[in-house]
C-alpha positions as CSV (number, residue, x, y, z in Angstrom):
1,X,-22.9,-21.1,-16.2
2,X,-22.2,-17.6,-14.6
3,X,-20.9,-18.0,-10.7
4,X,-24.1,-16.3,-9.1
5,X,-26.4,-19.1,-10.4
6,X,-24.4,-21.9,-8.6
7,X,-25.6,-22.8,-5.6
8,X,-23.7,-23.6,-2.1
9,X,-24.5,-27.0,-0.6
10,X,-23.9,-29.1,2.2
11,X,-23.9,-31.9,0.9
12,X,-21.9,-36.0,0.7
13,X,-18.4,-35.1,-0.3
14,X,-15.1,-37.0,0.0
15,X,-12.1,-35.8,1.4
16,X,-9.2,-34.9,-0.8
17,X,-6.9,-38.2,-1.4
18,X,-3.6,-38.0,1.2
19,X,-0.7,-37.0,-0.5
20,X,2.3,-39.5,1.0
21,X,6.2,-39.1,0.3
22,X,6.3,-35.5,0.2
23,X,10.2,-34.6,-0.4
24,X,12.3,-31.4,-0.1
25,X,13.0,-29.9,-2.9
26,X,16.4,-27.6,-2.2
27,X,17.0,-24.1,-4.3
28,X,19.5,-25.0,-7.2
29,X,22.4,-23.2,-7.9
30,X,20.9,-21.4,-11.0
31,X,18.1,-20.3,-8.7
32,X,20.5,-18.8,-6.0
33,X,22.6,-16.9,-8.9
34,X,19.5,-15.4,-10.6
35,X,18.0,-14.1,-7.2
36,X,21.2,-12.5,-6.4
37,X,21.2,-10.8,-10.2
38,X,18.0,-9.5,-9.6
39,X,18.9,-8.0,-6.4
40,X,21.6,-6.3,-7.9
41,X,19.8,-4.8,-10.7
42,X,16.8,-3.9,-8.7
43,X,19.1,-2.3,-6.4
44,X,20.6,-0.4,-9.2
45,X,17.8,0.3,-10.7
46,X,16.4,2.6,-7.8
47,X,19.8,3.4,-7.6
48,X,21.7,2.2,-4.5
49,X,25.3,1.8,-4.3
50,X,24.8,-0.1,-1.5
51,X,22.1,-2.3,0.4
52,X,22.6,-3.3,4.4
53,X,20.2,-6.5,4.9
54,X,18.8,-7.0,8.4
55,X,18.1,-10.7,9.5
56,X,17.3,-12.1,13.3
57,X,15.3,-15.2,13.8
58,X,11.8,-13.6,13.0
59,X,13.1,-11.6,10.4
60,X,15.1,-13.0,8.1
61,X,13.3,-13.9,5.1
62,X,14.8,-11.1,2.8
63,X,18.6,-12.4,4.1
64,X,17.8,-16.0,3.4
65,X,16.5,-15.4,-0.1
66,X,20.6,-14.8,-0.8
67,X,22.4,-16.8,1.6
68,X,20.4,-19.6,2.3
69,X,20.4,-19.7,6.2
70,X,18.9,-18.1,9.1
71,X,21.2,-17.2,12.1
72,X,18.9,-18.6,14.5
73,X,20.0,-17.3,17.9
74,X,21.0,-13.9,16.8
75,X,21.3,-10.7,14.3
76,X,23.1,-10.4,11.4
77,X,23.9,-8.4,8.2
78,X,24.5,-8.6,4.9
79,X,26.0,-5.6,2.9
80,X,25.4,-6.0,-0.6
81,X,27.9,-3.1,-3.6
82,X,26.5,-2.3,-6.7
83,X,30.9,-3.0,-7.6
84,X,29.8,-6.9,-6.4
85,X,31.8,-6.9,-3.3
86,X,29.8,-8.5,-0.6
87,X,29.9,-8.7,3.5
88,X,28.5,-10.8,6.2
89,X,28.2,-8.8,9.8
90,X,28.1,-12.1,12.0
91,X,28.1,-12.8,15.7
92,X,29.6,-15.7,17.5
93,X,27.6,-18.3,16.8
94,X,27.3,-17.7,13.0
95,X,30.8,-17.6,12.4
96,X,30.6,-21.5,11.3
97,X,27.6,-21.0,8.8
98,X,29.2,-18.9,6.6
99,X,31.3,-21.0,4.7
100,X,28.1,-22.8,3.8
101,X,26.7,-19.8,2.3
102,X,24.7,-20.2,-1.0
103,X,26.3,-16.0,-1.7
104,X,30.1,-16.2,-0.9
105,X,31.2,-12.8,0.7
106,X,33.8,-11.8,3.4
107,X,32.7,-12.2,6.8
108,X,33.6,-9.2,10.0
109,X,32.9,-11.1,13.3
110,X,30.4,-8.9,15.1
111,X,30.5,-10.2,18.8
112,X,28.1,-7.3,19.9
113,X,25.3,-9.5,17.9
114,X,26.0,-12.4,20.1
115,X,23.3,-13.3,22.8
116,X,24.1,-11.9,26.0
117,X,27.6,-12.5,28.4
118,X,29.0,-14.4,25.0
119,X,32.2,-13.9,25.0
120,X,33.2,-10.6,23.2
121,X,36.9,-11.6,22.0
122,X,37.7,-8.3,19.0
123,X,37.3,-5.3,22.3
124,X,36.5,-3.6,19.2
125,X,33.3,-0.8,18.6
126,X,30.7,-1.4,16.2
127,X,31.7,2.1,15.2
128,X,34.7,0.2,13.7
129,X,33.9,-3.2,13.0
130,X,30.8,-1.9,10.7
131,X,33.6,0.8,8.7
132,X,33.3,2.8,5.7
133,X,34.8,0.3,4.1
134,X,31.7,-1.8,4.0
135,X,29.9,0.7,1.9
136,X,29.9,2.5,-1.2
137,X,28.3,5.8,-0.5
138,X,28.5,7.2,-4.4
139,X,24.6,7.0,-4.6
140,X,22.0,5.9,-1.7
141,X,22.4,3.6,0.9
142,X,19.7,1.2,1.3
143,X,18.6,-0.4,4.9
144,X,16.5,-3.5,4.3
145,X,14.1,-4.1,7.3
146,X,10.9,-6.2,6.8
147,X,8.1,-3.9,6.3
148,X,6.6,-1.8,3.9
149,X,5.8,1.8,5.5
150,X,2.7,2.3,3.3
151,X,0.5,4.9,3.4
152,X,-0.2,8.3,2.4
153,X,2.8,9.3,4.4
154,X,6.4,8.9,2.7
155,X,8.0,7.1,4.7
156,X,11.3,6.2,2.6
157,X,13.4,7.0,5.8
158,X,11.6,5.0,8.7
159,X,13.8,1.9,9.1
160,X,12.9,-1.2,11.0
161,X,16.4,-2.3,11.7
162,X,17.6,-2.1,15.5
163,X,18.3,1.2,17.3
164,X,22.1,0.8,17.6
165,X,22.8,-0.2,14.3
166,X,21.1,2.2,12.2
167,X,23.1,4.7,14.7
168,X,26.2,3.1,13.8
169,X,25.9,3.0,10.1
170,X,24.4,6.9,10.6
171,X,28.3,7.7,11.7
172,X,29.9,6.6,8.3
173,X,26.6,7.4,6.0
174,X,24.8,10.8,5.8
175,X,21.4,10.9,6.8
176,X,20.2,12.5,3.4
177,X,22.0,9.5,1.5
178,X,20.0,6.9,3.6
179,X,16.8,5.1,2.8
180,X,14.5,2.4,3.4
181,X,14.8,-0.2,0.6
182,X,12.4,-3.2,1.5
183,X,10.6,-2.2,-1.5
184,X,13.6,-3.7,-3.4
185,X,12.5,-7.3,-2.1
186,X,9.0,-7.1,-1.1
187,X,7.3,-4.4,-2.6
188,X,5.2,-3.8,-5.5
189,X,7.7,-4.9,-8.3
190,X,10.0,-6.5,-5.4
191,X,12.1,-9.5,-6.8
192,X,10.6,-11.8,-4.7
193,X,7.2,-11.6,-6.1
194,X,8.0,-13.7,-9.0
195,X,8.8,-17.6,-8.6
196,X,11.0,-20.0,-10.9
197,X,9.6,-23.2,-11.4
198,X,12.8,-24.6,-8.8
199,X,11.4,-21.9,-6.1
200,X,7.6,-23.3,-6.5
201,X,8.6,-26.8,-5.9
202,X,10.8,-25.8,-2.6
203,X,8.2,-24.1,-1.4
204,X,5.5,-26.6,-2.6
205,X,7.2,-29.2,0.1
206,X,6.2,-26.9,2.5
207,X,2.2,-26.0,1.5
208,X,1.9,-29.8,0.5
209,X,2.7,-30.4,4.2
210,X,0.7,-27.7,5.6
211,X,-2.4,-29.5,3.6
212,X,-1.6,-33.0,4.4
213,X,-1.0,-32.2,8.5
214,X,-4.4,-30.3,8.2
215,X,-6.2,-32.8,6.7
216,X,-4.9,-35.4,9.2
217,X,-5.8,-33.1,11.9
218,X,-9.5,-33.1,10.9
219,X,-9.8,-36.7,11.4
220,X,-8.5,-37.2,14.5
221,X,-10.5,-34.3,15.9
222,X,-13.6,-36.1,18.5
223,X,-14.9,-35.3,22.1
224,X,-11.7,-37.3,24.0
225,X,-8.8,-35.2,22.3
226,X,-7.1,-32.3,23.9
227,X,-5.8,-29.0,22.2
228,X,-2.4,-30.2,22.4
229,X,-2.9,-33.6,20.7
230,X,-4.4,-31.8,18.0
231,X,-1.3,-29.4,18.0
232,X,1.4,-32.1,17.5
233,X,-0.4,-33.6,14.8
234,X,0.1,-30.4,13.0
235,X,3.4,-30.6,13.3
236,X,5.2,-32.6,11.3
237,X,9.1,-33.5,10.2
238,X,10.7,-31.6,12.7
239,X,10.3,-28.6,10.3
240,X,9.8,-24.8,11.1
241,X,6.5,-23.3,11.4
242,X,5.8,-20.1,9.8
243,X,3.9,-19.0,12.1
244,X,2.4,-20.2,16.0
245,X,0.8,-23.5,15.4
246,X,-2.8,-23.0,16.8
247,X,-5.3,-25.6,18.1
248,X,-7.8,-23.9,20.0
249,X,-11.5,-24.9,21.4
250,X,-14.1,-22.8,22.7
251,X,-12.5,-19.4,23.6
252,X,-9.5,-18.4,22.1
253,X,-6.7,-16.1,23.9
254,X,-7.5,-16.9,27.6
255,X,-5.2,-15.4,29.8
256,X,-3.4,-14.6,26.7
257,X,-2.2,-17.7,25.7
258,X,-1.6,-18.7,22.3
259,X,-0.8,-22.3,22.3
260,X,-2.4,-25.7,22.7
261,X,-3.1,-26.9,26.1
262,X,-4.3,-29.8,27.8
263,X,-8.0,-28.4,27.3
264,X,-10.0,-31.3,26.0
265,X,-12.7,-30.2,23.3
266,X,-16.4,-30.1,23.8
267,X,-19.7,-30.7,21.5
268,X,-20.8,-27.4,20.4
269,X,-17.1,-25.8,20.9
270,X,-16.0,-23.9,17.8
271,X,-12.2,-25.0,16.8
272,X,-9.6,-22.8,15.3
273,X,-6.6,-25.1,13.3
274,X,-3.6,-23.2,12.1
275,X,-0.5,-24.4,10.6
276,X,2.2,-23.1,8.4
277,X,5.2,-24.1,6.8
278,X,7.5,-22.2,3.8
279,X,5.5,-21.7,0.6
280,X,1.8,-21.8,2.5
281,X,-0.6,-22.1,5.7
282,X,-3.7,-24.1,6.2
283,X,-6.2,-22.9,8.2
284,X,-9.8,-24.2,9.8
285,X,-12.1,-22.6,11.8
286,X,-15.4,-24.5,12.0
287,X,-17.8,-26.9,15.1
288,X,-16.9,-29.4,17.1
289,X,-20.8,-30.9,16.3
290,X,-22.3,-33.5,14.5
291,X,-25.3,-31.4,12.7
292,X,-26.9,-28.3,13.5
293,X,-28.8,-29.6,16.6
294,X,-25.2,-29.2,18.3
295,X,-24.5,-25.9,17.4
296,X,-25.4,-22.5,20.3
297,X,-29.1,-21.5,19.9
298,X,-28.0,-18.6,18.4
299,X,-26.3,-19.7,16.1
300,X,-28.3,-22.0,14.4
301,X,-28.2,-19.9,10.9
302,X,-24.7,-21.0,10.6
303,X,-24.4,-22.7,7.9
304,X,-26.2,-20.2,5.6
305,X,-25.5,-16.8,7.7
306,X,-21.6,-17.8,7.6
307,X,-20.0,-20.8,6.2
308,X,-21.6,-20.2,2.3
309,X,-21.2,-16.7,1.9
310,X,-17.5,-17.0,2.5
311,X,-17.7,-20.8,0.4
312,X,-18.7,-18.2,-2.5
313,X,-16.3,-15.8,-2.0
314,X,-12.8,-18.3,-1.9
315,X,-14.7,-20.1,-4.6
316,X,-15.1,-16.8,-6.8
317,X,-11.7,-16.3,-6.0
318,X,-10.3,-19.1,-7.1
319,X,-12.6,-19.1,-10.5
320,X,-12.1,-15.0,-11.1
321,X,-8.4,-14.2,-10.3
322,X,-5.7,-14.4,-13.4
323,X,-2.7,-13.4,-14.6
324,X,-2.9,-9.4,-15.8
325,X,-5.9,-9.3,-12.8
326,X,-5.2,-5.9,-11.2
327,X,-5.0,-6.1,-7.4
328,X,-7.8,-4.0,-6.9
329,X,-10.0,-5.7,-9.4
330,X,-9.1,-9.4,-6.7
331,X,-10.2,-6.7,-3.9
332,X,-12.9,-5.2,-5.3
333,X,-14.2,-8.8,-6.2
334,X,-14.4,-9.8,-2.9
335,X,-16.0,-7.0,-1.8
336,X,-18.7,-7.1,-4.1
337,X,-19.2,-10.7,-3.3
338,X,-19.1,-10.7,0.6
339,X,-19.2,-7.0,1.3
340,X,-16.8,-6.0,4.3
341,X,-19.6,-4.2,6.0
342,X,-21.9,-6.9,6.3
343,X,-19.3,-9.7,7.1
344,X,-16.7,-7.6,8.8
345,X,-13.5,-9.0,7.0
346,X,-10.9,-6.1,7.1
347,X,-7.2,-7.3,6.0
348,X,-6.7,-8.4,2.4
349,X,-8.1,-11.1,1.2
350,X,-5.0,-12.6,-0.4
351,X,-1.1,-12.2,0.2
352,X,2.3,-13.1,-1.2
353,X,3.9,-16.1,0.6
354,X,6.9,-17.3,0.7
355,X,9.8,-17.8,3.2
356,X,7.4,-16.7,5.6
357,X,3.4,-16.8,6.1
358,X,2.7,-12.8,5.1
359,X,5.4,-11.1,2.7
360,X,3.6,-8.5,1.5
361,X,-0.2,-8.1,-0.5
362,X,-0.9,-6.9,-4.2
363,X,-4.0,-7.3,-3.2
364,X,-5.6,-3.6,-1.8
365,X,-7.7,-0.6,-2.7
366,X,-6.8,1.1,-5.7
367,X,-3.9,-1.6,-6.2
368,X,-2.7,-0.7,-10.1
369,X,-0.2,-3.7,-9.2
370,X,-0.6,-6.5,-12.3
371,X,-0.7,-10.5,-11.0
372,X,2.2,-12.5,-12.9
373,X,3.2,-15.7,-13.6
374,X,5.3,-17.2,-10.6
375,X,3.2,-15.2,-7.8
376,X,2.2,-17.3,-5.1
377,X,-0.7,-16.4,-3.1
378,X,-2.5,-17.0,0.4
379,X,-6.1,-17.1,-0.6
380,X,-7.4,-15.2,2.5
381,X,-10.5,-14.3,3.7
382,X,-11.9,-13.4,7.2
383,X,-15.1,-13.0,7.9
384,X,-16.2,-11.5,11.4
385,X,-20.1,-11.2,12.1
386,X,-20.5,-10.0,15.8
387,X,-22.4,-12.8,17.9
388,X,-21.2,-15.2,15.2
389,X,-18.4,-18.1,14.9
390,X,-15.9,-18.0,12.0
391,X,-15.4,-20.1,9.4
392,X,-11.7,-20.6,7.2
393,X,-10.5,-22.4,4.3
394,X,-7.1,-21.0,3.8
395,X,-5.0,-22.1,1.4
396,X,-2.1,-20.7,-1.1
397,X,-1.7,-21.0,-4.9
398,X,0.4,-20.0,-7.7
399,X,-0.4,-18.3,-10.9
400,X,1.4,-19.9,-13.5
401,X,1.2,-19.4,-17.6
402,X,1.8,-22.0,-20.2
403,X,5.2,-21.8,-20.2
404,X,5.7,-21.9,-16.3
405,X,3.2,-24.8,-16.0
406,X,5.6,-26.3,-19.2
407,X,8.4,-26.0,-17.1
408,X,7.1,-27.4,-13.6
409,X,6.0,-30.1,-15.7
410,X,9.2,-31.3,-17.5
411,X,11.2,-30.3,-14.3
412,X,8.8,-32.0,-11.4
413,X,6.8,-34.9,-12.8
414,X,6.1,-35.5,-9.7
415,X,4.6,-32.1,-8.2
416,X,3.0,-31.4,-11.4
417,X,0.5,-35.0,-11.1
418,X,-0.1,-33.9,-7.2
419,X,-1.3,-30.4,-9.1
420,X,-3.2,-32.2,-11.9
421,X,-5.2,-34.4,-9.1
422,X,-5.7,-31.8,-7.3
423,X,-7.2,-29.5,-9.6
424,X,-9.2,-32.7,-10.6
425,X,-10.4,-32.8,-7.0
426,X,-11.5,-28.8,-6.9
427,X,-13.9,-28.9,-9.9
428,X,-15.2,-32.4,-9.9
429,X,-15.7,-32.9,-6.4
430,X,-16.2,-29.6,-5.0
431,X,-17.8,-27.9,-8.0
432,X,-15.3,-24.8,-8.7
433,X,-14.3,-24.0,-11.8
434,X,-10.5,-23.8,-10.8
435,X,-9.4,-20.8,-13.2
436,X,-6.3,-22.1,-15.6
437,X,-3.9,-19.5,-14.1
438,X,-4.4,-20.9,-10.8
439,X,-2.0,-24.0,-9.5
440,X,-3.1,-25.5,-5.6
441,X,0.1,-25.8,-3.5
442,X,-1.6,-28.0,-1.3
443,X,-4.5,-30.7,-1.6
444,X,-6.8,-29.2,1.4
445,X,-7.9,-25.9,-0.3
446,X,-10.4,-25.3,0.1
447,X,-11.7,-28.3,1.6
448,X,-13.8,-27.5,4.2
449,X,-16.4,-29.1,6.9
450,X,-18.2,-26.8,9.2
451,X,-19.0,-29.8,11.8
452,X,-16.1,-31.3,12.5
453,X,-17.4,-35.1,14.1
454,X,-19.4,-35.0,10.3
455,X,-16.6,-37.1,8.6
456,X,-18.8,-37.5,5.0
457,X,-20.5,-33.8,4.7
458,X,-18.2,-30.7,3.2
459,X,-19.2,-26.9,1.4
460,X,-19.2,-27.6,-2.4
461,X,-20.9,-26.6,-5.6
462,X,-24.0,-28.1,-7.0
């Protein structure tokens, strides 16, 4: 039966079964050594003699794919030689971490990237601390930021590294030798793009959690709860968030706060849940209402105006998309089936995750970039109808082929049952014909009620 003669319901459906006992799964040796392999020969390959990694706090996904660790308080770098050779740049309090270290390399105490009136014990420049020793300047000199300059513009030499240390490493390396190489991690045929079966079950522990907070948060959500109740049952483990952990009722952004407050919800307040951890976010945007009676006057179309148009688009998503699917073919799809001018999405609808909630997106116009096995992907869609309330599923997966799926299976008997029940769940329950490429990385997606107090209704398939 072709897609466009299912219909969208509303209709009794149970929720997804909770998944209990979710473990950690920590990045094996093997793993850290072929990451770093394929750093080395990308590098090579677009032919840099040397790479300088940026990493603080917020951006320090690229640095952690090598060493394991985020420096928390402060900046850091890692220089990385096409000879091998390897440095840490490291302020005060980072000194400790780097004898745990999943890349061994030597370490140059940087005191000027300790927070501020640290102590300052070297009295030495950066000029000299960060020396041209550090580098090899035979071929280019690659500064990894975060971003992907894209556009019609080249942009190769717009860096996203702080001020004062793109000036310093400007004193011992020519401007003409510089460039920006992001791409090398993040970017089209960046190494991070592809997954081992060890990196999908560390970063299934984290999208297994973002699912089973979510779905805990729906069921505690009534008329006597407050935004911030709803907030700390997102959270969950003492683990780090991804991104800001929203609960919000009625309007959003009030005095331009982003986080939960003591603001108790209201019947006929719409209710935006967010929460992220490595490896995948969940997100809900729906009612606080029992039925349509409680929705705004004008908004009684919801259901049909909102809710199953994007219903149809994650679920033609999640039937359509494939390994050797084009990015612009994913794009074009959703277009076609909920046309940005009509329903005002704007952003891609779908994304790499990994370390953190956005890495990059295959997923554009004109995008010649093929899907592989061991891409994981946000399935996300936006809709934005003036006058209207939004509505979200989101959720990640991963594409997988035989002999990924093979491997996940012998290696995590465990993960791969929670992906066999879930995929059970998707086309049985909900209706969607899950697409074999396509593993869930979580059980909510895409799971979704409109009214929130309606415990026994959800979106599905007939």
């Amino acid at each position: 039966m072709k897609f466009k003669e299912k219909q969208i319901q509303f209709s009794s459906v149970p929720a997804p079964e909770p998944e209990t006992q979710l473990i950690p799964v920590p990045l094996n040796d093997q793993t850290m050594k072929q990451r770093y392999d394929k750093v080395l020969n990308e590098m090579r390959n677009q032919g840099f003699s040397s790479i300088v990694i940026y990493e603080d706090l917020e951006h320090g996904s690229n640095f952690e794919y090598l060493t394991g660790f985020l420096t928390r308080f402060e900046e850091a770098l890692l220089i990385l030689n096409d000879n091998g050779s390897v440095y840490y740049v490291l302020g005060n309090e980072n000194l400790k971490l780097a004898k745990h270290a999943r890349l061994k390399g030597e370490v140059i105490h940087c005191p000027q990237f300790s927070l501020p009136n640290q102590p300052m014990f070297e009295g030495k420049s950066m000029e000299k601390l960060i020396n041209p020793d550090l580098f090899n300047t035979e071929k280019k000199v690659g500064l990894v930021g975060w971003k992907l300059f894209t556009g019609k513009i080249n942009t190769n030499q717009l860096f996203d590294l702080p001020h004062y240390i793109v000036e310093t490493i400007k004193k011992h390396v020519d401007d003409n030798k510089l460039e920006n190489a992001t791409s090398i991690f993040i970017g089209d045929s960046g190494v991070r793009t592809i997954n081992n079966s060890n990196e999908i079950a560390h970063y299934e522990f984290g999208s297994s959690l973002a699912s089973a907070q979510m779905l805990k948060t729906l069921e505690l959500v009534d008329m006597d709860v407050t935004e911030m109740e709803l907030g700390n049952s997102l959270n969950a483990y003492g683990q780090r968030n991804s991104v800001v952990t929203i609960a919000a009722a009625g309007q959003r952004f009030e005095q331009a706060n982003l986080y939960p407050t003591d603001k108790l919800v209201s019947l006929g307040d719409t209710l935006s849940l967010t929460v992220g951890y490595k490896g995948g976010l969940q997100s809900r945007s729906a009612f606080i209402a029992r039925n349509k009676s409680d929705l705004p006057e004008n908004q009684q179309d919801y259901l049909t105006r909102i809710v199953f148009p994007y219903f149809k688009a994650v679920a033609s998503w999640l039937e359509t998309v494939h390994i050797g699917m084009k990015g612009k073919e994913v794009y074009d799809l959703i277009e076609k089936v909920l046309p940005k001018e009509k329903y005002g999405w704007h952003l891609n609808p779908g994304h790499y995750v990994a370390d953190e909630e956005w890495m990059a997106s295959p997923i554009y116009p004109n995008s010649e970039v093929v899907l592989k096995s061991g891409m994981m992907l946000q399935v996300d869609i936006i809709p934005s109808v003036k006058g209207m309330a939004g509505t979200s599923a989101e959720g990640s997966v991963v594409l997988a082929n035989e002999k990924l799926q093979q491997n996940i299976r012998k290696s995590y008997p465990e993960l791969w049952t929670r992906i066999e029940n879930r995929r059970s769940y998707v086309t049985q329950v909900l209706g969607i014909e899950l697409n074999k490429d396509i593993l869930l990385m979580g059980n909510a997606t895409p799971y979704l009620r409109p009214y929130l107090l309606d415990e026994k209704n959800a979106v599905n398939i007939k």
